[in-house]
N, C-alpha and C positions, 0 to 999 in steps of 0.2 A: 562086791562093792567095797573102796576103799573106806572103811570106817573115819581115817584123819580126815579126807576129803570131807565127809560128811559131817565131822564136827567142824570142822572149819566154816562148811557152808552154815550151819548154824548159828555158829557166831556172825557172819556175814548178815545173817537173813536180823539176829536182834537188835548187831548194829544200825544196819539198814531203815530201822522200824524205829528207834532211838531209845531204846531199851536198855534195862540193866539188867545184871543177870536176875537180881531179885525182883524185879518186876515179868519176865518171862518164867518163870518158875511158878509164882502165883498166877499166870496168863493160862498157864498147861495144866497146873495141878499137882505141881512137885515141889519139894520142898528145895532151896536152896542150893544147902548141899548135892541132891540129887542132882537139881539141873548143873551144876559146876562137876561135877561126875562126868555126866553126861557131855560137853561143851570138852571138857577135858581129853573122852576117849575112855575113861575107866571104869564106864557103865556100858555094857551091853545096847545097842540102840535095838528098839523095837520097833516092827514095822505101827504099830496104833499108835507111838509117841511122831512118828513124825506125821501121821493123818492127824492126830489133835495138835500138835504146832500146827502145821499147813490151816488147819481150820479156824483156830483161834487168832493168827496172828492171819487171816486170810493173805496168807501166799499158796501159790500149785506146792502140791508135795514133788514136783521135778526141782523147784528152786531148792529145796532141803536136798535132797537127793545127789542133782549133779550142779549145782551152783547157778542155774538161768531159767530164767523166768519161763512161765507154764509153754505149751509149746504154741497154744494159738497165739499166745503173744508174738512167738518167737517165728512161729506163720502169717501171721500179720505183717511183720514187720518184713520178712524172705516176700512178701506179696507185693510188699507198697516199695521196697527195691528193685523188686523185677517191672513191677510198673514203670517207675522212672525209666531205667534203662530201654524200655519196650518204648515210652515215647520217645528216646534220646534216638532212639535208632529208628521211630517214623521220621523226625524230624531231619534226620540225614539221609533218609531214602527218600523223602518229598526232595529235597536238594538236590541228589542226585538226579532225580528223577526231571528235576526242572534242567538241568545243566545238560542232560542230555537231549531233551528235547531241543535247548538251543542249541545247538550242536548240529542235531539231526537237520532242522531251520536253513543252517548256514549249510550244509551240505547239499543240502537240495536247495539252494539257491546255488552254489556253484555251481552243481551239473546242469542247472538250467542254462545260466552261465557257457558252461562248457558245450553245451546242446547247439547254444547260437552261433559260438565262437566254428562247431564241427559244418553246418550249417554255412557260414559265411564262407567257410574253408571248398565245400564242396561247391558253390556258386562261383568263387573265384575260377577253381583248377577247369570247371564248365567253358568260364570265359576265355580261358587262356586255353581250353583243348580248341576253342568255335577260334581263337583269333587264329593258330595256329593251323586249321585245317584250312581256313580263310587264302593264309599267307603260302599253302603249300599249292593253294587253287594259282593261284596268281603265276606260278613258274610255269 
């Protein structure tokens, strides 16, 4: 783990809280110096100074750690986005789904259409095979 990274996030994390470093020092249990030691890079981090930050200042020990908030927050929030998007994309498959049906509508209204027109076609070529058999009677 980057040590800078993690002093950085702690400076982030007492900004954050609206802190000074002498008020975060007496928060943990460290003397001033220590905590600017510490904040600095020139103290050793231990894993129990960032579970007593993390506790004290109630942030996840992930926000000390790698600079973002605990990770169910950070699932929560990946949830209530894929939510969105989950509706954004019923919401264009109802559409779709309505656009095809008129679609489907108007196609089967023209082959009905076409049905009558095949229909008119066949009763015609009838009358003209009847008028012609008629007219070959007559020779």
């Amino acid at each position: 783990m980057n040590t800078c990274l993690i002093c950085q996030n702690i400076v982030n994390a007492r900004i954050s809280l609206n802190m000074t470093q002498v008020q975060m020092a007496d928060l943990i249990g460290v003397s001033r110096q220590a905590y600017i030691k510490l904040e600095n890079g020139k103290t050793a981090i231990i894993n129990k100074q960032i579970v007593r930050m993390a506790q004290k200042c109630g942030l996840a020990e992930e926000r000390i750690l790698f600079g973002f908030l605990d990770f169910s927050d950070t699932l929560e929030a990946l949830n209530e986005e894929n939510e969105k998007i989950i509706s954004e994309m019923k919401n264009k498959l109802d559409s779709l789904l309505r656009l095809v049906y008129s679609e489907r509508r108007q196609i089967m209204a023209q082959n009905q259409l076409i049905d009558k027109q095949r229909y008119r076609i066949d009763q015609l070529i009838n009358e003209r095979n009847s008028l012609m058999n008629k007219l070959g009677e007559r020779d």
